[in-house]
C-alpha positions in Angstrom: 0.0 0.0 0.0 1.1 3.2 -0.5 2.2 5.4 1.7 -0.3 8.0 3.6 0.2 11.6 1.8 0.2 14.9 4.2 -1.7 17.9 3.4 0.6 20.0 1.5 2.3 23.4 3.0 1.2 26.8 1.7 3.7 28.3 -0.8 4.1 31.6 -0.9 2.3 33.4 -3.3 4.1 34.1 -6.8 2.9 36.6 -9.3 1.7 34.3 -12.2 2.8 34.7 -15.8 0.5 36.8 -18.1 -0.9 33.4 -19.9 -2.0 32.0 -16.9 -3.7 35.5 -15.8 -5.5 35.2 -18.8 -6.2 31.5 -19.9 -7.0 28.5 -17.6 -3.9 28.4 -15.0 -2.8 24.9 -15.6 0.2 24.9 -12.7 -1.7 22.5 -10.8 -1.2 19.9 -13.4 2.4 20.7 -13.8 3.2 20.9 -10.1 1.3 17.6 -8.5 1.9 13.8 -10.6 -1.3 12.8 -8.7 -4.0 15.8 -9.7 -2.8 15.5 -13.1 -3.7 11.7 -13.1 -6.5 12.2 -11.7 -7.8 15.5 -13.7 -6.8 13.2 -17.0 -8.4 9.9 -15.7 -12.1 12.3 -15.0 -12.0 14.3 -18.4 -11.7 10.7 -20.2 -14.1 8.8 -18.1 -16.3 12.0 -18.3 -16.9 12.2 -22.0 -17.4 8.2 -21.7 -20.0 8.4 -19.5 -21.9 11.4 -21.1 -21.2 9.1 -24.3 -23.2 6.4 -22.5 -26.1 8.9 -21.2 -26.8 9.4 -24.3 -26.8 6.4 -25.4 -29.5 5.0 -22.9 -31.7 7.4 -24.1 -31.6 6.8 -27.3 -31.9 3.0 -26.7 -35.2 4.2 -24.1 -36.6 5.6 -27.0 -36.0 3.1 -29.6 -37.2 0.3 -27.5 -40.6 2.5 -26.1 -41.1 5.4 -28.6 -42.2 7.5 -25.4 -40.2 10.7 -24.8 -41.9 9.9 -20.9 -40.1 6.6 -20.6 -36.9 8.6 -21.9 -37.4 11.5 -19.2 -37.8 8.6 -16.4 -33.9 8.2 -17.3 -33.6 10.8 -15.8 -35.5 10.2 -12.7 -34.1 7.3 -12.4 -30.4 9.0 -11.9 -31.8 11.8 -9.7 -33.5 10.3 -6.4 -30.7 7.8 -6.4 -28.1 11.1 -6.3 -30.1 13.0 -3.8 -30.7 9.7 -1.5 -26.8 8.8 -1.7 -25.7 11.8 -1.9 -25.3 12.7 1.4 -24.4 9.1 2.5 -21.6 9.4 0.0 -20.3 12.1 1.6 -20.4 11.0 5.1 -18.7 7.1 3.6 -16.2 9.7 2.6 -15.2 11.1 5.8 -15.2 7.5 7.3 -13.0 5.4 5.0 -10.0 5.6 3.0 -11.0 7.7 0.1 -8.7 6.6 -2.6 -10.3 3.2 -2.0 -13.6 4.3 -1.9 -13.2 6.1 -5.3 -11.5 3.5 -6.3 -14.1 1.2 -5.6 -17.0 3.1 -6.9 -15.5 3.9 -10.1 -15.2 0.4 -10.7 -18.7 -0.1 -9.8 -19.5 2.3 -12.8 -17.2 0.4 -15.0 -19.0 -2.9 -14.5 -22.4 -1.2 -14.7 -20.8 -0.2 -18.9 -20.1 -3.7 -19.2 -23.5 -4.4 -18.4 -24.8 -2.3 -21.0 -22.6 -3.6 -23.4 -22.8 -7.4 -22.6 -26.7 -7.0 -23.1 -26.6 -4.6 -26.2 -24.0 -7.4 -27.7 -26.5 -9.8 -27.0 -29.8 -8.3 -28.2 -31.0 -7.8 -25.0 -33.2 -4.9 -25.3 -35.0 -4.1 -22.0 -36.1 -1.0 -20.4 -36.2 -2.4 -17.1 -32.4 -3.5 -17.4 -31.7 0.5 -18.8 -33.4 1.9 -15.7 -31.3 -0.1 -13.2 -28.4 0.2 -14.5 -28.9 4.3 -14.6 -29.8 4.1 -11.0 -26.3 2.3 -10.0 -24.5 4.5 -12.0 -26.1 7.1 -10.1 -25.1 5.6 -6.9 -21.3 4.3 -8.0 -21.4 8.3 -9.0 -22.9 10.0 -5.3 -20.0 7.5 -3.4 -17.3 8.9 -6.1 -17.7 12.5 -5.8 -17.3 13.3 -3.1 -14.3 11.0 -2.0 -12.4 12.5 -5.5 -13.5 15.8 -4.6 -12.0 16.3 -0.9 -8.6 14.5 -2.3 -7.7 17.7 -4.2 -7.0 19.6 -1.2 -4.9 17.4 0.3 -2.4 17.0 -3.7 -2.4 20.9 -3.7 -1.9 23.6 -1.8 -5.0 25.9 -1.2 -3.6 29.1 -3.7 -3.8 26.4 -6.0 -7.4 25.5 -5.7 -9.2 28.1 -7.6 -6.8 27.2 -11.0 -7.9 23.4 -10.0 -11.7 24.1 -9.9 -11.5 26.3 -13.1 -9.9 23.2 -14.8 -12.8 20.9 -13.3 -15.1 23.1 -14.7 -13.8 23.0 -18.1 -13.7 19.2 -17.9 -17.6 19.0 -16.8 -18.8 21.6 -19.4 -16.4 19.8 -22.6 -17.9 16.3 -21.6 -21.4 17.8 -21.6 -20.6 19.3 -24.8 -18.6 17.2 -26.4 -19.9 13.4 -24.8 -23.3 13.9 -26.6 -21.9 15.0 -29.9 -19.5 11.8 -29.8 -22.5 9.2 -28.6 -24.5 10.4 -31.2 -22.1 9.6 -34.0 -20.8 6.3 -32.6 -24.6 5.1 -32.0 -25.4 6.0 -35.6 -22.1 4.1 -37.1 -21.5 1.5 -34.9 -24.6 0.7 -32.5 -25.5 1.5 -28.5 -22.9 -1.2 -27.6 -20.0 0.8 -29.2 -20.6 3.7 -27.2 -20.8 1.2 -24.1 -17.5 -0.9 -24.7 -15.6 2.9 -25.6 -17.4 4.4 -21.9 -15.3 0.6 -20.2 -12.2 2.2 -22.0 -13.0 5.3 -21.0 -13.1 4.9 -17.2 -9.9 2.5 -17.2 -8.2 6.2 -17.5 -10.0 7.0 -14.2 -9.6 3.5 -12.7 -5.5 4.0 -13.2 -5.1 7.6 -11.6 -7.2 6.4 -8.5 -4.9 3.2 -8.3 -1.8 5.3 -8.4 -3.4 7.7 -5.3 -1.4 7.1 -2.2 -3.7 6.1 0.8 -6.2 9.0 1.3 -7.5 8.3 5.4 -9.8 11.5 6.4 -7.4 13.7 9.0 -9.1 12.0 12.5 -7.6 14.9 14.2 -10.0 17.7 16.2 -12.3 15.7 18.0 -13.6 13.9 14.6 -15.6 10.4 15.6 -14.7 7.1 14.3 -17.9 6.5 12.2 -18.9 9.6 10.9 -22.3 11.0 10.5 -24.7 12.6 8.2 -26.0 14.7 10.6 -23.1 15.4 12.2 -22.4 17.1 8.4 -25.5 19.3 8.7 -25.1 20.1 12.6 -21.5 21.6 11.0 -23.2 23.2 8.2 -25.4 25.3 10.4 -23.0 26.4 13.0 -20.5 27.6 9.6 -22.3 30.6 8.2 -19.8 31.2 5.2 -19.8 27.7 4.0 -24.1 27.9 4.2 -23.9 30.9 2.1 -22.3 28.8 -0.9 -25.2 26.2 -0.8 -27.4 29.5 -0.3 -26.4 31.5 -3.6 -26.3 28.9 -5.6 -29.9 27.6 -4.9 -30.4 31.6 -5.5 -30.0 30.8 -8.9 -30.9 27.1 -9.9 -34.3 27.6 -8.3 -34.9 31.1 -9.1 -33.5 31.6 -12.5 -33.3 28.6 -14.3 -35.2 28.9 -18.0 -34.1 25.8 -18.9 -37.6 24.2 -19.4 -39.1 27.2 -21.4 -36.5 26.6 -23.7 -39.0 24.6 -26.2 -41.5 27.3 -25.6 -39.2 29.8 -26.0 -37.9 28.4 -29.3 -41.3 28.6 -31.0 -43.0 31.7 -29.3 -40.2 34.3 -29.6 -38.4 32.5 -32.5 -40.1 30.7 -34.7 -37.7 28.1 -33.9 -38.0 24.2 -34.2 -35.7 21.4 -32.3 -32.7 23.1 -34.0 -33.6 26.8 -31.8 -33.9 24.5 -28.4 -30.8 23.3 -29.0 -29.1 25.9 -29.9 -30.5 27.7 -26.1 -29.4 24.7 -24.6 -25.8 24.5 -25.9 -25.2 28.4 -25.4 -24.8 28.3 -21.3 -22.9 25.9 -22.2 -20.4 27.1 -24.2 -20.5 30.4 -22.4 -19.2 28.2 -19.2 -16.4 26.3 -21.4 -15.2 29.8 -22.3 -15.1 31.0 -18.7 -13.1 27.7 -18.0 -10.6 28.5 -21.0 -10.3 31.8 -19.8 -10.1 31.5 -15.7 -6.2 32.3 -15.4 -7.4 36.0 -13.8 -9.6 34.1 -10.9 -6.8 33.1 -9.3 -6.0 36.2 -8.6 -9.0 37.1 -6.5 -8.5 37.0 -3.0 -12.8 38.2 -1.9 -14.5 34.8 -2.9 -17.7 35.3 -1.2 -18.0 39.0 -2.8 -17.0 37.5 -6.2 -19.5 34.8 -5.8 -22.6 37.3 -4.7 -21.2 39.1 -7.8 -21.2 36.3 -10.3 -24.6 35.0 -9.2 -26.0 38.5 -9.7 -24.5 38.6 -12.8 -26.2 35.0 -13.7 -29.6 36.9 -12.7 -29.5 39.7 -14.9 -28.0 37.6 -17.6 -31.1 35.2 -17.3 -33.3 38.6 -16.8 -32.1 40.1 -20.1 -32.4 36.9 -22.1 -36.3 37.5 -21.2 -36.2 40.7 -22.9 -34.3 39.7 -25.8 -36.9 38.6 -28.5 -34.0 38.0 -31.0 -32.1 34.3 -31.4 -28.5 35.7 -31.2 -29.6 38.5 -28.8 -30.5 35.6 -26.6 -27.7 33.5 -27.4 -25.3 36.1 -26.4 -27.0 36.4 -22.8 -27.2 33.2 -22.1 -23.5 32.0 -22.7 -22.8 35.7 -20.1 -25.0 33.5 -17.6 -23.1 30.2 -18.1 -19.7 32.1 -17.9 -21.2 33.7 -14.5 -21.9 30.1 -13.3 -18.4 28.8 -14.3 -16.8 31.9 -12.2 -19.2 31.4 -8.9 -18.8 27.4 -9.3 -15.0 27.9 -8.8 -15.3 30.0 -5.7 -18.1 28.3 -4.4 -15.9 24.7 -4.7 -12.8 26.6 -3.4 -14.2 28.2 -0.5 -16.1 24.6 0.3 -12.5 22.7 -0.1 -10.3 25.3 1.8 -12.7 26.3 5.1 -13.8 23.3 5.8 -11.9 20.6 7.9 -10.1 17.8 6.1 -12.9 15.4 8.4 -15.7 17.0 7.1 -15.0 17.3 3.1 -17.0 14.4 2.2 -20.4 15.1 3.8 -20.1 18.8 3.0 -19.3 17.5 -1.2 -22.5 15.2 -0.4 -25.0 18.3 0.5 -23.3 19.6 -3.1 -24.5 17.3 -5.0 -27.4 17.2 -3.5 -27.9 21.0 -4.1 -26.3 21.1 -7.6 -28.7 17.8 -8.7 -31.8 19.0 -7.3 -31.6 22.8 -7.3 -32.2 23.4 -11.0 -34.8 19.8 -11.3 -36.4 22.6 -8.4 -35.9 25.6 -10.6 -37.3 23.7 -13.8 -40.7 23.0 -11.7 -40.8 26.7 -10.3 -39.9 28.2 -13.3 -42.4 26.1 -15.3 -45.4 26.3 -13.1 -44.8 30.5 -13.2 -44.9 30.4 -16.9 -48.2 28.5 -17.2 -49.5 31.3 -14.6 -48.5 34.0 -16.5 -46.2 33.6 -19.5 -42.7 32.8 -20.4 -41.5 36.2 -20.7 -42.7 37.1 -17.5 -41.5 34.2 -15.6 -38.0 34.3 -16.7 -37.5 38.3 -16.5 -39.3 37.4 -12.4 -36.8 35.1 -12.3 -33.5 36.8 -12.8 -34.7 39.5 -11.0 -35.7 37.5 -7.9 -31.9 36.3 -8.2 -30.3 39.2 -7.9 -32.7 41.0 -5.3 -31.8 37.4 -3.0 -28.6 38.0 -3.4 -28.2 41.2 -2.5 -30.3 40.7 0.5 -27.6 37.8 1.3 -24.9 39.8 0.9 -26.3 42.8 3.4 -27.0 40.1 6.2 -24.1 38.1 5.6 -21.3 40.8 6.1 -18.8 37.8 7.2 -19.1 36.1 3.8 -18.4 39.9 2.2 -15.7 40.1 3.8 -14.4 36.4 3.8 -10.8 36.4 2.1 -8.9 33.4 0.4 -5.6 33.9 2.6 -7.5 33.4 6.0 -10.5 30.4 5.2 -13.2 31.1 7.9 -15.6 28.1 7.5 
């Protein structure tokens, strides 16, 4: 077994070089062996298993010819996230954590061999599809978080802001690019191409987590031997910066997410057919995967909590002013500003999660985050959809943004701490 690795001393800070002020900062895969396994091993296995999401649902539909049986997919990978979510995290803080992503990732390999095996074989069942979604869902809620509270521990916290910007731009290429691939391969080769490619796919992730040295929580302040979920949440209430991360950003997924007008949208304003939608869809989107590309100036920022009220506002009126836009490329424009917004409060929001809260409380703190980031904007989609059939689309996505940034300025005024809360001294 490898040997145990030590959290990693602060170095003092170093005035970057004007490429890495303006593009993605990449000196976290230059200066740690392990974080650049592990960053490679995700953005491969990532692309493989958006590859493989697609994939289902196009098998769903093929088998059914329902679009409900295809959006059950879905629901079939959200309760599962929400329910082990937060039993993820606390698994997390209980257990070696390179074993425990290690495990789980090869939970989710086996469920792709699964959905090969049975596509190879003419197997064609929608009750098979909808269990093997769920454990994915689950090998996913046990992974996350254990990957996620590694990265402070291979890096030292100036560090983490570059290494969120750089997890970002892995989430938002996968979810650009995994679709784009499935779709070809399905259409050339079959569903059970896309399958066997995702089993290659996560071997990449498989190999950096094997190469992890041991990754035991830090036991140390009073942290008990079998840790609990709501011990997690006791912590979370008593740590008001840390709250006000899970706070702003359900400030925006419930509040201003237009996400299901889109097909509305597309033909009212528009004109538009399934070509518009996607097109609405894809622009956050690629808005985010140009904040990513261009995030070398956020490490830089020492005010997280200010520049997080500040990028969720800017998400708001982003959302607010695609309501008034009634032209396609109008629209466009505002909506890749909100998905650049996200990407710049997602890497504070993860920073500021990672470096003020203590190494034995990572993993149940990343378990409320998925649970927030999973079921904030399902929330939003409800909110935002039930407001539209009350009144219209235009009015329930201009409410929307506004609502965002009015919460968020009220946070900010009666949350002075988390104005105030500054990179170089992390107050949970």
């Amino acid at each position: 077994m490898p040997p145990a690795i030590s959290t990693p001393l602060p170095h003092p800070p170093t005035r970057p070089p004007l490429r890495s002020r303006i593009f993605a900062d990449i000196t976290p895969l230059r200066s740690s062996v392990h974080y650049r396994r592990l960053w490679f091993g995700n953005t491969i296995s990532w692309v493989g298993q958006q590859m493989t999401a697609l994939a289902v649902s196009l098998q769903v539909y093929a088998i059914t010819g329902s679009t409900f049986s295809v959006g059950l997919v879905g629901l079939c990978s959200l309760v599962p996230l929400i329910v082990f979510g937060l039993y993820g995290g606390a698994v997390a803080d209980t257990v070696d954590r390179r074993k425990l992503g290690l495990a789980s990732a090869a939970g989710a390999t086996s469920m792709s061999v699964v959905l090969a095996a049975a596509a190879l074989a003419g197997f064609h069942q929608v009750w098979l599809l909808y269990t093997v979604v769920a454990l994915q869902a689950v090998c996913f809620a046990m992974n996350s978080p254990a990957r996620s509270s590694m990265i402070p521990r291979l890096l030292p916290a100036e560090q983490l802001p570059a290494a969120n910007a750089l997890g970002s731009l892995t989430s938002n290429l996968g979810l650009m690019g995994g679709p784009m691939l499935g779709g070809v391969i399905v259409g050339l080769w079959g569903y059970q191409a896309a399958y066997l490619i995702d089993v290659l796919a996560f071997t990449a992730s498989l190999y950096a987590m094997w190469r992890l040295p041991s990754m035991r929580p830090d036991q140390e302040e009073g942290a008990r031997k079998r840790a609990s979920v709501l011990d997690g949440l006791r912590f979370l209430a008593t740590r008001p910066n840390v709250r006000m991360t899970f706070f702003t950003d359900l400030a925006a997924m419930v509040l201003a997410q237009p996400r299901a007008l889109f097909p509305a949208v597309a033909a009212l304003w528009f004109g538009g057919d399934a070509k518009t939608v996607g097109l609405l869809v894809a622009a956050p989107a690629v808005g985010a995967v140009l904040g990513g590309l261009f995030s070398g100036w956020l490490g830089g920022i020492r005010r997280h909590g200010l520049a997080i009220l500040l990028s969720v506002a800017a998400w708001g009126a982003a959302v607010a002013a695609f309501g008034l836009a009634h032209h396609l490329w109008l629209g466009l424009f505002f909506l890749a500003v909100a998905g650049c917004a996200d990407t710049v409060s997602m890497v504070f929001r993860s920073t500021m999660l990672q470096a003020a809260t203590p190494d034995h409380m990572r993993g149940r703190l990343q378990g409320v985050f998925i649970v927030v980031v999973a079921g904030g904007p399902r929330l939003g989609d409800f909110l935002t959809g039930s407001a539209a059939d009350l009144t219209s689309p235009t009015t329930a996505i201009i409410a929307g943004g506004l609502a965002c940034v009015l919460t968020v300025t009220l946070l900010g005024l009666t949350s002075r701490g988390f104005l105030r809360y500054d990179a170089r001294d992390p107050q949970p």
